[in-house]
N, C-alpha and C positions, 0 to 999 in steps of 0.2 A: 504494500500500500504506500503510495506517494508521501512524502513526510511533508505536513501541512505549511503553507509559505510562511514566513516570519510575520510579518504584516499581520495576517489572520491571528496567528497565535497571541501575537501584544493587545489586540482589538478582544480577544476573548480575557485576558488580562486586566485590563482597563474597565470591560465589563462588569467582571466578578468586585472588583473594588468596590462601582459604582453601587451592585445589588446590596454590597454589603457595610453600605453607607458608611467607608472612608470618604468618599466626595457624596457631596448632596445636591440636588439641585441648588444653581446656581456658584455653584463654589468653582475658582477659576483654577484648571489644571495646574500642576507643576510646568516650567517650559520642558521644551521637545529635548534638549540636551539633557536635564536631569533624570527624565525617565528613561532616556535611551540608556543612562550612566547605569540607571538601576537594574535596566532589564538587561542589558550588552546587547546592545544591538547600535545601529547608526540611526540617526535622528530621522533619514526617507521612510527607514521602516515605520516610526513613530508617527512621520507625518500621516502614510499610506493608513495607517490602523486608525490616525483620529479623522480619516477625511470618510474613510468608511461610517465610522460611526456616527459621522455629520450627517450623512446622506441616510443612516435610520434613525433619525431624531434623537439618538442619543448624546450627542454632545451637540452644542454649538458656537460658532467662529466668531468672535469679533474683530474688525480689522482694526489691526493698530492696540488692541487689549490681550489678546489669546485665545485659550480655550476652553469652554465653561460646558460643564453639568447641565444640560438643557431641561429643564422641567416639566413634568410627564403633560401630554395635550390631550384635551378629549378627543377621540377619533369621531368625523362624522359619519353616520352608517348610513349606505347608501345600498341599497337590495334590487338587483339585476334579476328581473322578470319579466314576460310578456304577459303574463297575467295579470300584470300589473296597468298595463295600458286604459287611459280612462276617456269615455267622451268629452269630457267636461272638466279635466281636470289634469294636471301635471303629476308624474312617479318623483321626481324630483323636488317638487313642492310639498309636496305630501312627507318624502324623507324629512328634510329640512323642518316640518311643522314638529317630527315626530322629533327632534331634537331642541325645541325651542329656538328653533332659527327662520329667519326670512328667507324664502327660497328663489332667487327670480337670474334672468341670464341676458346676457347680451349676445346679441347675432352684428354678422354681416354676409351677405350675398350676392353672389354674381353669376349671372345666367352666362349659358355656350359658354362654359371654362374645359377647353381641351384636356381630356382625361387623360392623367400618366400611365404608366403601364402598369402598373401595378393593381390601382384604380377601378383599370379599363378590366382588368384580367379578371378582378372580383365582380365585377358590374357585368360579364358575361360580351363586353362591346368592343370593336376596335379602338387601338393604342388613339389616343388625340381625338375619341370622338366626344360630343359637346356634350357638357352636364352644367348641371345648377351647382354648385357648391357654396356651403353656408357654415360658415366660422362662430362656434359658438364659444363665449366664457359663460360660465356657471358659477352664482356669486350664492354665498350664508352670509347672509346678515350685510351682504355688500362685498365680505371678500372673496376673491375668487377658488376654488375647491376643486374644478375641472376644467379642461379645456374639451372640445370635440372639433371636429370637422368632418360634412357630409356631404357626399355626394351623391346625383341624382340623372340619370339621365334625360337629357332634354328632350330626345323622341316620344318619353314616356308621361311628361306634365307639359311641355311646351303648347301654349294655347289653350290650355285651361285656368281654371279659379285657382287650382293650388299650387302651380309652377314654384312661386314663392314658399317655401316655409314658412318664413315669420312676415310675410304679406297678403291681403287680402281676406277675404272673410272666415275662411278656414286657416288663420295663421294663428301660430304656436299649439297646435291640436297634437300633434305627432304624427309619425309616418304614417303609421297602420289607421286613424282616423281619415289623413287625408287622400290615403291612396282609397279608403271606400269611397268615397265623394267621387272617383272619376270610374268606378266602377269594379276596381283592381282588392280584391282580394288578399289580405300578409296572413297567412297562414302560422311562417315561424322566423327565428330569426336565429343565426349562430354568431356566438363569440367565441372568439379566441386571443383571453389575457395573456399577458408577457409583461414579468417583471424588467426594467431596466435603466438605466441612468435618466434624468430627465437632461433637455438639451439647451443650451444656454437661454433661447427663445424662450423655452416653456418653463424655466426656473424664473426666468423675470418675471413672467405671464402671472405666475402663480405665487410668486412670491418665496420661494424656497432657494435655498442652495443648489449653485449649477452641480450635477451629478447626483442629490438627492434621486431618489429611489421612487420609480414612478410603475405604477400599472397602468400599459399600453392596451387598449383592447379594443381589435378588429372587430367591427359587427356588419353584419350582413343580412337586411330582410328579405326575404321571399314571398314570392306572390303562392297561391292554392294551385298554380300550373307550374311550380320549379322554378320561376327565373327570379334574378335578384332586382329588388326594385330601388332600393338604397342601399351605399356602403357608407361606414363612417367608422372613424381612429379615433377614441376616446382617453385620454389620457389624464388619470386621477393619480393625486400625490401620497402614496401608503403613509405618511408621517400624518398627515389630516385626517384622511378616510378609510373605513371599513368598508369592503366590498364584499357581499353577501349576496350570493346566488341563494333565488327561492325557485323551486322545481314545480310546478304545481303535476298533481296525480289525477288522472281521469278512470274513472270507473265506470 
């Protein structure tokens, strides 16, 4: 078996201290030389083990002061379901309510945005061919908790009422409400989460540390005949939120 990298082994180090409240929240670490002194090791390794533990909330950076004992945060729970989909109402507002928080989001949109490949490949359509795409922040209480972006292809709403997402009379309903309006059917929908660095964009966006530890999650709806009618890359910050898949069971 591989002998575990230095880095990991001081971050699991540093951990057990913290459990065992030699540091407390807020108490500012020793510097990077004298724990390297203690542990032998070189101060990168030190760095490498406190940047890790920056990016799972347990420590954090100040520039120009050091590095501190981060204070536990409530996580906001946020429960990925189709079940959950409401006529009349937001999954997301609903979470937010169930935590005593304001739930509401900002959008932007642009119609014929040539699909990347990636995109197109998921969306079932040629590489550049034109979709609606719509940039959402996700704000509690005003601050932001998620980012998304979605695409849509334009053959499939162009020249109807809900082209727009967040325009027109059916705007902010969600997919599967407003693909019924044009007569389309969302039967199911798959995700596929992935943990991994958040990216300098998305750590401003959200307010976190760049390289903070983000769950990326591909979704994909389908209509009742197989095809995909929306893709969208949701990316939530694990130091904030809880992500909680609910399965519903049909009998």
């Amino acid at each position: 078996m591989p002998e575990q990298p230095p880095y990991l082994r001081i971050a699991d180090e540093l951990r057990r201290r913290i459990a065992e409240h030699e540091w407390t929240p807020g108490d500012r670490l020793p510097s990077r030389a004298q724990i390297a002194e203690e542990c032998g090791v070189g101060e990168n390794v030190i760095r490498r083990a406190q940047e890790l533990l920056i990016s799972q909330g347990a420590l954090e950076g100040r520039a120009g002061s050091g590095t501190y004992v981060a204070a536990p945060r409530q996580r906001v729970r946020m429960v990925r379901s189709s079940a959950r989909e409401q006529p009349d109402g937001s999954p997301f507002r609903a979470d937010m309510k169930a935590v005593d928080k304001l739930g509401d989001w900002e959008s932007r949109t642009e119609a014929k945005v040539p699909a990347p490949a990636e995109i197109a490949s998921r969306l079932g359509i040629a590489e550049g061919g034109l979709c609606v795409r719509t940039v959402y922040e996700f704000l509690a209480d005003g601050k932001p908790v998620q980012l998304s972006t979605s695409w849509e292809p334009y053959d499939l709403t162009g020249g109807t009422l809900v082209v727009l997402p967040e325009g027109g009379p059916h705007a902010g309903v969600g997919v599967v409400n407003r693909m019924a309006e044009i007569g389309i059917v969302v039967s199911h929908a798959v995700e596929q989460p992935e943990p991994r660095p958040a990216s300098a964009e998305e750590a401003s966006l959200l307010g976190i540390q760049k390289a903070t530890l983000v769950m990326h999650i591909r979704r994909t709806y389908y209509s009742n005949e197989g095809w995909p009618v929306e893709t969208a890359d949701i990316v939530v910050p694990t130091s904030l939120c809880e992500i909680v898949y609910e399965i519903p069971i049909n009998r």
